[in-house]
VOGU-3710 file (C-alpha; in Angstrom, 3 decimals, decimal comma):
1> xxxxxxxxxx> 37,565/44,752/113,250  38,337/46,733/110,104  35,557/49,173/108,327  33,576/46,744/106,401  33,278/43,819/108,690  31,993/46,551/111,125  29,526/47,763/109,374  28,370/44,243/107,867  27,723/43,332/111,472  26,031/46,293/112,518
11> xxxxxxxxxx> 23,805/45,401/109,798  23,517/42,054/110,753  22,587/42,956/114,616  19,954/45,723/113,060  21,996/48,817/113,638  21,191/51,262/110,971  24,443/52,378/108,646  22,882/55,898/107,565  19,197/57,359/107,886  17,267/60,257/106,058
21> xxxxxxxxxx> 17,377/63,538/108,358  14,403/65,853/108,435  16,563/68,286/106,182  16,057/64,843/103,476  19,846/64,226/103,428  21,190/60,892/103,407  23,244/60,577/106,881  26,100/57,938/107,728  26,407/56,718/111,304  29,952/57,065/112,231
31> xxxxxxxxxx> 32,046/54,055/112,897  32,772/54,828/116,631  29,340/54,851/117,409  28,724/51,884/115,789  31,537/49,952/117,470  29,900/50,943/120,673  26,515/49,261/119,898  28,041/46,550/118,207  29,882/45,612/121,416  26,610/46,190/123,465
41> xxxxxxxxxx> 24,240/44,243/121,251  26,412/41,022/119,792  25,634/38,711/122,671  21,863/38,986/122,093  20,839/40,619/119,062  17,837/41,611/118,170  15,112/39,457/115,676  14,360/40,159/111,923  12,394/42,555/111,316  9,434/41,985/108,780
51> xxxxxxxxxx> 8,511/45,774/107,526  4,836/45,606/106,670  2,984/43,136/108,315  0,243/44,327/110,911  -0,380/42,371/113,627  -3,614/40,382/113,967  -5,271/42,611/117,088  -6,253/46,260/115,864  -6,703/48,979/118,670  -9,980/50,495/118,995
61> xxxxxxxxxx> -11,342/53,484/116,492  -12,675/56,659/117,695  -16,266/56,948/118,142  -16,004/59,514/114,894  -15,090/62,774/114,770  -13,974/64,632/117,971  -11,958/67,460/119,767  -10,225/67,265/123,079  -8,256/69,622/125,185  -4,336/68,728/125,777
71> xxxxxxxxxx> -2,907/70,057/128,818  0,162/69,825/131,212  -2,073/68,815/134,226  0,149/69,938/137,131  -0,221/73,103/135,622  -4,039/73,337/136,205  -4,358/74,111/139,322  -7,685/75,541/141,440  -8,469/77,213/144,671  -8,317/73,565/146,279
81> xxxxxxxxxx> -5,411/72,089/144,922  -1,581/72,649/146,804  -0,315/74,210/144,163  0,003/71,446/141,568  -2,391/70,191/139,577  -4,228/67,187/140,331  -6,476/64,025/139,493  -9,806/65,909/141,584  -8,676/69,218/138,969  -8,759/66,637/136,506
91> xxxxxxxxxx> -12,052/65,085/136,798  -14,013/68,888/137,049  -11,684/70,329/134,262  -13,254/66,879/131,733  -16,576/67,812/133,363  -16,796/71,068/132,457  -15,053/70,768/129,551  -17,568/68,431/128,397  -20,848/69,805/129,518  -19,642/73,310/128,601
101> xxxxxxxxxx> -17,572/73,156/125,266  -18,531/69,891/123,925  -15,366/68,222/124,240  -15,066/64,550/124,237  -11,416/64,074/125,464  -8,829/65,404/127,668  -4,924/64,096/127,515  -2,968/64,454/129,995  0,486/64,891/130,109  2,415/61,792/131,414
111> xxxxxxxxxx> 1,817/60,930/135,409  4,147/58,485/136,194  5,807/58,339/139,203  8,581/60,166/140,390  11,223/59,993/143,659  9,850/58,916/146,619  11,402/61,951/148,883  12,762/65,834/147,370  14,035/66,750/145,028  11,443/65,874/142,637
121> xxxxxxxxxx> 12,301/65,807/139,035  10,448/67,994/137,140  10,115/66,122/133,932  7,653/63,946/133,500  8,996/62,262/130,878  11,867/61,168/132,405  9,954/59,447/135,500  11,247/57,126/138,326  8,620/54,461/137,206  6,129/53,844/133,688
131> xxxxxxxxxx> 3,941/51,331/135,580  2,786/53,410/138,580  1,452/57,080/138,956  3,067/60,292/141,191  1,136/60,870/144,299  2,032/64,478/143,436  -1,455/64,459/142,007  -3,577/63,119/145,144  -6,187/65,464/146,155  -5,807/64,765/149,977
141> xxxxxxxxxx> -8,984/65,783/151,060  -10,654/62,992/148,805  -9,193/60,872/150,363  -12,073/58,944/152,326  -9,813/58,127/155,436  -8,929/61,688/155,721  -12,414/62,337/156,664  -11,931/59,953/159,527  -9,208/61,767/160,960  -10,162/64,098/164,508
151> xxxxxxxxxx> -10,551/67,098/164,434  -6,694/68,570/165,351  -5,582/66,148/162,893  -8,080/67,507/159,778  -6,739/70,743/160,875  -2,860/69,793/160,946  -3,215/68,408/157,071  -5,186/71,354/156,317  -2,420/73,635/157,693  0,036/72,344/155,386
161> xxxxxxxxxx> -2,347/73,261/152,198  -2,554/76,582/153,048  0,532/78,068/151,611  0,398/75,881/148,551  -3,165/76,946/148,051  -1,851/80,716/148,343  0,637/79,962/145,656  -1,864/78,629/143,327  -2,950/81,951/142,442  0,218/83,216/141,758
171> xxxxxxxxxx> 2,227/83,129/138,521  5,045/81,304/140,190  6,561/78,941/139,170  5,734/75,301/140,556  7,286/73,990/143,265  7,233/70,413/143,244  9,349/69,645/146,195  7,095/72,194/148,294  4,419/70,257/147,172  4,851/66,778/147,447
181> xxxxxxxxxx> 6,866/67,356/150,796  3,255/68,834/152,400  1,710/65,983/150,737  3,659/63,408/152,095  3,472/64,712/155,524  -0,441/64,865/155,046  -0,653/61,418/153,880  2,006/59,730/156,646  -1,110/61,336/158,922  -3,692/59,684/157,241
191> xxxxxxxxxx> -2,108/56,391/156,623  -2,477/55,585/160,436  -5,892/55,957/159,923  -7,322/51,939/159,879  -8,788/50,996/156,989  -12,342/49,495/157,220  -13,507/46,221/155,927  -14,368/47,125/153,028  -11,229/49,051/152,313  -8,979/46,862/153,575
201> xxxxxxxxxx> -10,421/44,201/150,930  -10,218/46,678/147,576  -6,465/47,751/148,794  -5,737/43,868/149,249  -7,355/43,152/145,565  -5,289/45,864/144,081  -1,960/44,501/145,643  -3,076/40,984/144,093  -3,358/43,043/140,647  -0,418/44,356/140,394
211> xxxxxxxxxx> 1,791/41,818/141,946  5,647/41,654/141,369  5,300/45,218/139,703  4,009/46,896/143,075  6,174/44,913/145,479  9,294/45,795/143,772  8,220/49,522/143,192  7,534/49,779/147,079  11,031/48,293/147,686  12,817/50,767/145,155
221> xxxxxxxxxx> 11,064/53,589/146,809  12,273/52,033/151,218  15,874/51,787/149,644  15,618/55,211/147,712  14,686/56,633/151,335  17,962/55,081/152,323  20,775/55,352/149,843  18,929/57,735/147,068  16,616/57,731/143,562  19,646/56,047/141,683
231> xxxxxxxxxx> 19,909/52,751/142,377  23,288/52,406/140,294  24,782/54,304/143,119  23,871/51,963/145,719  25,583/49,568/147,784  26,119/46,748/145,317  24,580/43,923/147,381  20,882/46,044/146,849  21,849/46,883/142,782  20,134/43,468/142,059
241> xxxxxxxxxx> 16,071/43,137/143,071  16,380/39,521/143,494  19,509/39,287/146,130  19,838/38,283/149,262  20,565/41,149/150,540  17,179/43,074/148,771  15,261/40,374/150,461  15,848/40,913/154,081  16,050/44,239/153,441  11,970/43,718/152,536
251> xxxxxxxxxx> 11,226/41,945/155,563  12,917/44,736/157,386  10,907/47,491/155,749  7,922/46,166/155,146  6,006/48,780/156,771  7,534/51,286/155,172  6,472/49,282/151,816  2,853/49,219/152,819  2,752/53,017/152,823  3,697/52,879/149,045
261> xxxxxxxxxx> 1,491/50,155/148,061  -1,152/52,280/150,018  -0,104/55,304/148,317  -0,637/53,657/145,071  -3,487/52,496/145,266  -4,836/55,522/146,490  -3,913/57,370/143,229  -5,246/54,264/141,004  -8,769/54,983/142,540  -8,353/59,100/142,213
271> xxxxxxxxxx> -7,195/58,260/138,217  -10,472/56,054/138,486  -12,802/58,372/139,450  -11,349/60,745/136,665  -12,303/58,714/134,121  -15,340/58,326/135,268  -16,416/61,774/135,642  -15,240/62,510/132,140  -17,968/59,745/130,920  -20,524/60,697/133,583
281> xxxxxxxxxx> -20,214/64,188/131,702  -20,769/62,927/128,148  -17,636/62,254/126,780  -16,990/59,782/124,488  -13,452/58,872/125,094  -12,254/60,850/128,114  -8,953/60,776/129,799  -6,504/60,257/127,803  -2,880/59,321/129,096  0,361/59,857/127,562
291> xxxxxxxxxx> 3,393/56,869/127,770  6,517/58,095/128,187  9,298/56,524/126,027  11,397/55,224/129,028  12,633/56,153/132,676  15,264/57,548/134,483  18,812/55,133/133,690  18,643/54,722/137,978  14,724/54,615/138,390  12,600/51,809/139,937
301> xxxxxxxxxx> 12,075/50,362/135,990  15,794/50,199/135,440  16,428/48,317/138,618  13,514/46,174/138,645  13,914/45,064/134,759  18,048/45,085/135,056  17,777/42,512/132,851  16,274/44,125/129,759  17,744/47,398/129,807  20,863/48,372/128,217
311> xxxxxxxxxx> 23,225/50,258/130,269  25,933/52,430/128,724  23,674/53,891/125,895  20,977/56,408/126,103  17,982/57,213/123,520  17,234/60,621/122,189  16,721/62,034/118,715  18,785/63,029/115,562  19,316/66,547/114,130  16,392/67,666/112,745
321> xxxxxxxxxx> 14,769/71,350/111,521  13,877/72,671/115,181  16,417/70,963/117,448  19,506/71,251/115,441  21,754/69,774/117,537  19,724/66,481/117,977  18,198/65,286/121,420  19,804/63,186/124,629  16,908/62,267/126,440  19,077/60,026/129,440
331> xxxxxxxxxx> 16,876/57,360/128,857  18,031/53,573/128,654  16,903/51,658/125,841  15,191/48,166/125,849  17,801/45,528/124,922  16,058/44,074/121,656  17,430/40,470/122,119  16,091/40,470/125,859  13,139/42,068/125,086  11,892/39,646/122,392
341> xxxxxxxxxx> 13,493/36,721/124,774  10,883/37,975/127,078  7,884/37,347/124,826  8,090/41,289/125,024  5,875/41,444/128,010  7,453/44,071/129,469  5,800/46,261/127,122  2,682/44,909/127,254  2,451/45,328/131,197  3,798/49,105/130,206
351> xxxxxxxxxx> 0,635/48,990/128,275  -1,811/47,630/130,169  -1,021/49,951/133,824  -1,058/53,181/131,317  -4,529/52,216/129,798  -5,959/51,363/132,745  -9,027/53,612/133,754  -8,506/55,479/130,339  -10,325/56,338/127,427  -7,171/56,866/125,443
361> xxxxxxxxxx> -3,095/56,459/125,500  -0,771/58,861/123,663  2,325/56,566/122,835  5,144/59,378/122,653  7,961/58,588/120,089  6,034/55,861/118,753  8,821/55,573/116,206  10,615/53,739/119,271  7,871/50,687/118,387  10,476/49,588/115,443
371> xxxxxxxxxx> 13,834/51,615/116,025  15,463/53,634/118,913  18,190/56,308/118,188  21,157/55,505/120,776  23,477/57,448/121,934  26,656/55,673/123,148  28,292/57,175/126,693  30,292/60,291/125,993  29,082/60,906/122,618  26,939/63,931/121,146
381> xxxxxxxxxx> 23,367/63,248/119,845  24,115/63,875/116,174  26,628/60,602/117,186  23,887/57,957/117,311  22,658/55,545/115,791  19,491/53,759/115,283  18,755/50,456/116,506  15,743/48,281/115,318  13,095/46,265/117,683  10,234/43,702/116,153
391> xxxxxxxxxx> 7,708/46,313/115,472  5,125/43,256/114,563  5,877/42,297/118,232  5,583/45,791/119,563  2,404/46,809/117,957  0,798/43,327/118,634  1,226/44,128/122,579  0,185/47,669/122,099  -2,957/46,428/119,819  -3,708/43,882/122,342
401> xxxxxxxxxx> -3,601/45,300/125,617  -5,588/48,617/124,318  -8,556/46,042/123,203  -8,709/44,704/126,530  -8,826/48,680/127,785  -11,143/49,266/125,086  -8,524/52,571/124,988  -8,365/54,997/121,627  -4,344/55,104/120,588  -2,512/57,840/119,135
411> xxxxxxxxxx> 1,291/57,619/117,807  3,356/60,467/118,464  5,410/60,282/114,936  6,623/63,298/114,116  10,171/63,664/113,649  12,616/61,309/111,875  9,946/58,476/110,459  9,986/55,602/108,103  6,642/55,674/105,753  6,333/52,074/106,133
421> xxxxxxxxxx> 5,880/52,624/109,767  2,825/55,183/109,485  1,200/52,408/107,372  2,244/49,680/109,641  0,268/51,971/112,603  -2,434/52,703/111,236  -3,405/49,216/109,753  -2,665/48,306/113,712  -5,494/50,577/114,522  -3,318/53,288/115,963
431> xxxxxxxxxx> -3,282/56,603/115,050  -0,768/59,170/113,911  -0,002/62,685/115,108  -0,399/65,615/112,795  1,555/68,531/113,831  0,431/71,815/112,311  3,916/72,889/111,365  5,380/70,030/109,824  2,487/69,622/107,619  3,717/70,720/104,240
441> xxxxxxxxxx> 3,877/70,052/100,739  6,730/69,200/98,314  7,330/72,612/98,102  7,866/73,472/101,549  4,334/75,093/101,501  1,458/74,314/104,178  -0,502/71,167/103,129  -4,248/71,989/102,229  -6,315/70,900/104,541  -8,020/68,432/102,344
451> xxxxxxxxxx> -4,603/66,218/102,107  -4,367/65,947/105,961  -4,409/62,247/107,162  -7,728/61,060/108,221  -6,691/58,707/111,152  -4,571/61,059/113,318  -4,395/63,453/116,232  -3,946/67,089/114,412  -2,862/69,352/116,561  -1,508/73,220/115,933
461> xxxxxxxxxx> 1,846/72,472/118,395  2,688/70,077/121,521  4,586/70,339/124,584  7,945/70,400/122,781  6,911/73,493/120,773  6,324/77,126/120,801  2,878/77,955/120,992  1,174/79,890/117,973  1,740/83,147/119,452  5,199/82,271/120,105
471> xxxxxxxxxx> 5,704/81,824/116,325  3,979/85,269/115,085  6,189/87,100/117,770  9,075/86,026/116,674  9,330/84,976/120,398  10,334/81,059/119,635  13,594/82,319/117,700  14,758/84,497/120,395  14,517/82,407/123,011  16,099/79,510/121,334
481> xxxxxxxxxx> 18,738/82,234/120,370  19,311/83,276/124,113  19,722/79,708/125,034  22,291/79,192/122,873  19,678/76,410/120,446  20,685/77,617/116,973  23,145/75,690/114,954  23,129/78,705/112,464  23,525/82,184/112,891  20,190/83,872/114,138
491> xxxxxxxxxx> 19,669/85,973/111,592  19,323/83,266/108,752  16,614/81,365/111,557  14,399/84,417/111,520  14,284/84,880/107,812  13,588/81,226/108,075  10,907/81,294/110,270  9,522/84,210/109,293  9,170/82,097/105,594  7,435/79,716/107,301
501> xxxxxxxxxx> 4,965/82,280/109,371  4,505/83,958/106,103  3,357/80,771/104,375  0,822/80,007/106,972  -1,152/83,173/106,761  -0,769/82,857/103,117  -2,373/79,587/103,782  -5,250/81,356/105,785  -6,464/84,062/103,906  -6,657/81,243/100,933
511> xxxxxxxxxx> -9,259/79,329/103,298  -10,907/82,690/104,061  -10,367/82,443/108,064  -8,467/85,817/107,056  -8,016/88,735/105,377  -5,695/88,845/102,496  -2,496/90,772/103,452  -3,840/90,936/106,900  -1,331/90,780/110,010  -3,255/88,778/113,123
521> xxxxxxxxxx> -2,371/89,791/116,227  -1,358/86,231/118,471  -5,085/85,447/119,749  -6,612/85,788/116,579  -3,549/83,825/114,323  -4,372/81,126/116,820  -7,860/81,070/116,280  -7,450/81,030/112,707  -4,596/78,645/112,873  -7,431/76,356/114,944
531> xxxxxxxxxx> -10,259/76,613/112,596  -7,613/75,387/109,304  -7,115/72,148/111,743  -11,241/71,769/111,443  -11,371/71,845/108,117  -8,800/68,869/108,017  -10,278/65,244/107,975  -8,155/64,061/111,223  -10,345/62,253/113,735  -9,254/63,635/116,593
541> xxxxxxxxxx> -8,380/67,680/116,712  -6,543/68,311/120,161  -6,340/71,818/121,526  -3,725/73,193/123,534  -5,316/74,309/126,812  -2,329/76,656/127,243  -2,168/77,707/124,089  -5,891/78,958/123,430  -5,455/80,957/126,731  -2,708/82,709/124,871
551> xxxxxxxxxx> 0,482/82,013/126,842  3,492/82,488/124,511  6,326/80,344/126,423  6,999/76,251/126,126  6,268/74,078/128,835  9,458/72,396/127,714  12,396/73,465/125,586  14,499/70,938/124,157  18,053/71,076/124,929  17,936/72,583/127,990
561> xxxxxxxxxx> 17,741/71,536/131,496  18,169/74,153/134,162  18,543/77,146/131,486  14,732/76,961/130,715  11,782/76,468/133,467  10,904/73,502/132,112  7,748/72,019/133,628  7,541/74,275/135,379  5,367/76,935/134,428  1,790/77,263/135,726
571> xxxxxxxxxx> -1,417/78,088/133,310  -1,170/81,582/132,276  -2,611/84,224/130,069  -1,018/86,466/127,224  0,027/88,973/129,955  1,552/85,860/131,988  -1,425/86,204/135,282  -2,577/82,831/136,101  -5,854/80,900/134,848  -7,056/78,616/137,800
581> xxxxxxxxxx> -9,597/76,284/136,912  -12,560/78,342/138,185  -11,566/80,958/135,885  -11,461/78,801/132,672  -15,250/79,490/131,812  -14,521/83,302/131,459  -11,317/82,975/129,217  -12,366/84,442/125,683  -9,637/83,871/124,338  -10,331/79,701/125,057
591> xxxxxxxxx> -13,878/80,227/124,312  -12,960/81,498/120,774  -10,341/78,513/120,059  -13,468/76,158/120,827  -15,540/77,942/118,777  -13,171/77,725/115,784  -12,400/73,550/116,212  -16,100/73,033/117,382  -17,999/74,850/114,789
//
């Protein structure tokens, strides 16, 4: 195929030619990359795309004006959790943080599940499963069969806690295989517990709820006991959920099934009771969940929807002015021909078991609603490409299915976006994210506070960014530096940053929150950075729980997988000593934060 007829059928199959980078430079996709889609996507490609037109169901508004904490949950841990966060941490941290501070949300990071034996993957955006949650956040003890257990049995399960408790109040980092291998063991105790009547007939009505979803989860998890998480390494009689082979395999294992549809449904009614807590407490939205953009290419998702997911390419992100080399996140894409074959219900279900028992779902990338950057096999991430979906269909299953949850939805789009698409979202009812340092004029200068968007999340940084402190310091250069980040010499990224530093408290003292020609130490640049955010009209003002404590390090660094602790990293102060959840109340430094959004 020579040059042009290429790239006139790219065009045709909705492959993009070139896109606008964040640096506002027109880029060309290169013709390799799109003679690798083209291959991929010619025998079903995707449906025209009609820019502009919102679908008929709008997701619900906030109830007006309100702050939240954001945190990294498995970080927040307390003097009962095994060292890992958890959905019991979660209901007193909304309760407190609602009867104390005033808060009216808490978002979570994503909690989808993750392998079924060690080693865990740390990530949790890059989960085994989007439809169903990691047991890694069970609180054992509230479980109620676990207070049926005998006595030598309660102490057995409680045996296993203890050195997982003892590393909660360390600085460590986590250890999620430590973790979930004690919790495992404490719930294969437990499950031989019978269930009463009552029991028996809510974990029968949530099996009939979830249907094909939970049986083929439980079977990905008996054959990832067997042959591993990856099910593209398996024998290839058991790569296919619907053979033969996969179903005497089930009838073989069914018991072994049962303990993770039991497992499940154990975490659906701790996630529950979460929500419900937050409420209890006064909140108007509560817990809010995060959606991650896709799974792992071998996960339960993959294997279960073979027949929607694209093998061969992966998604990530371009080049853009913090990650300069562009992103490979190792996710699979959607096929958009099989996805729009299928009505796209897949999504919708995605939709529907992440709003669930929520007050609120953070769509991350929601730029992946109309286009996904690929990344053929073998290629760099600068080498993609972006592919288009229906975004009328996407956003009418989002709209749709957070009705029925009566759940609040916020748009991570930050990064590489078209403008249509911000309109297109928010006439859907969903709203934007508004990231503190990409908020600038023109000119490059910060945007005053008045021209902030009204229907988004405003935020000072997220989990892909340095914190505020890290910024000041200097800190979020030299690390990036270290880990070999920079696609330009250092030097030229610290006068670069320091620009940008210097045009923020520039931006401060002209609000007042401080001096002119003064130089904040970390706590109070964060504070101030906190209070411009209040003075914005977004609806929603999220505050890093991490952050306002004053830790300085990311919770994830792009770019990096075992060079950085990513995900790793438990809640810590300034001076790095961990914050457990019974010593949140007595953090200043928090307390201040609040007192800057809250007024």
């Amino acid at each position: 195929m020579s040059h042009e007829e290429l790239r006139r059928h790219a065009a045709r199959l909705g492959v993009a030619l070139s896109y606008v980078n964040n640096y506002g430079r027109e880029t060309a996709v290169h013709d390799e990359t799109l003679a690798a889609i083209v291959e991929i996507l010619h025998k079903a490609p995707p449906p025209a795309d009609g820019h502009g037109n919102a679908p008929p169901v709008v997701a619900p508004a906030p109830p007006g004006r309100s702050w939240g904490l954001a945190v990294q949950l498995y970080s927040v841990r307390s003097r009962g959790s095994w060292g890992h966060g958890d959905l019991h941490d979660l209901a007193e941290l909304a309760t407190w943080a609602a009867r104390d501070l005033g808060a009216d949300f808490v978002q979570v990071n994503p909690l989808h599940a993750a392998e079924p034996l060690p080693p865990v993957s740390a990530s949790p955006y890059l989960p085994m499963s989007r439809l169903f949650t990691s047991p890694l956040y069970l609180r054992i003890e509230e479980i109620e069969e676990f207070r049926d257990l005998d006595f030598g049995a309660q102490a057995a399960v409680t045996a296993l806690s203890k050195p997982l408790r003892a590393a909660s109040t360390s600085s460590a980092l986590i250890d999620r295989d430590a973790v979930w291998t004690a919790k495992r063991a404490a719930l294969e105790v437990i499950h031989g517990v019978p269930l009463r009547p009552y029991r028996r007939t809510s974990l029968q009505a949530f099996r009939a709820g979830k249907g094909q979803a939970l049986e083929d989860w439980a079977t990905w998890c008996v054959i990832a006991e067997l042959h591993g998480p990856d099910y593209r390494a398996w024998p290839p009689p058991l790569r296919h959920p619907r053979s033969a082979e996969v179903a005497e395999l089930r009838g073989e294992m069914a018991e072994r099934a049962e303990f993770h549809i039991w497992v499940q449904w154990l975490v659906a009614e701790q996630a529950a009771a979460a929500q419900r807590a937050a409420l209890a407490a006064g909140m108007k939205i509560g817990i809010v969940h995060d959606l991650a953009v896709g799974a792992h290419p071998g996960s339960a998702d993959a294997w279960a929807g073979h027949d929607v997911f694209v093998r061969g390419v992966s998604v990530g992100a371009p080049p853009d002015a913090f990650n300069q080399n562009g992103q490979n996140w190792s996710l699979p894409p959607w096929h958009p021909g099989h996805l729009a074959a299928a009505g796209y219900q897949p999504l919708a279900d995605m939709i529907a078991g992440a709003s669930q028992d929520a007050g609120g779902l953070r769509i991350d990338h929601a730029m992946g609603l109309s286009r996904l950057w690929w990344i053929p096999e073998g290629m760099p991430p600068a080498h993609g490409a972006y592919v288009r979906y229906d975004h009328q269909a996407s956003l009418g299953a989002l709209a749709a299915e957070a009705s029925r949850a009566s759940a609040v939805v916020i748009g991570e789009d930050l990064g590489t976006v078209e403008p249509w698409l911000r309109d297109a979202l928010t006439a859907s009812g969903v709203l934007g994210t508004s990231l503190l340092w990409f908020e600038s004029g023109p000119d490059g200068t910060p945007l005053a506070p008045s021209r902030w968007r009204r229907n988004s999340l405003a935020t000072v940084s997220t989990h892909d960014m340095p914190p505020a402190g890290a910024f000041l310091t200097g800190r979020q250069v030299s690390e990036r530096a270290r880990l070999g980040l920079l696609s330009r010499p250092e030097a030229a990224e610290r006068a670069e940053a320091g620009k940008l530093v210097g045009g923020w408290l520039s931006a401060l003292a002209r609000e007042g929150l401080i001096r002119p020609g003064e130089e904040p130490g970390p706590a109070a640049f964060t504070v101030a950075l906190y209070a411009y955010l209040a003075r914005t009209p977004a609806l929603l003002v999220g505050v890093s729980l991490a952050e306002a404590a004053g830790d300085q390090r990311s919770q994830n660094m792009p770019g990096t997988t075992t060079e950085y602790p990513n995900w790793r990293l438990p809640l810590c102060d300034s001076a790095n000593a961990p914050i457990l959840l019974e010593d949140l109340p007595g953090c200043a430094a928090l307390r201040a934060v609040v007192r800057a959004v809250a007024g």
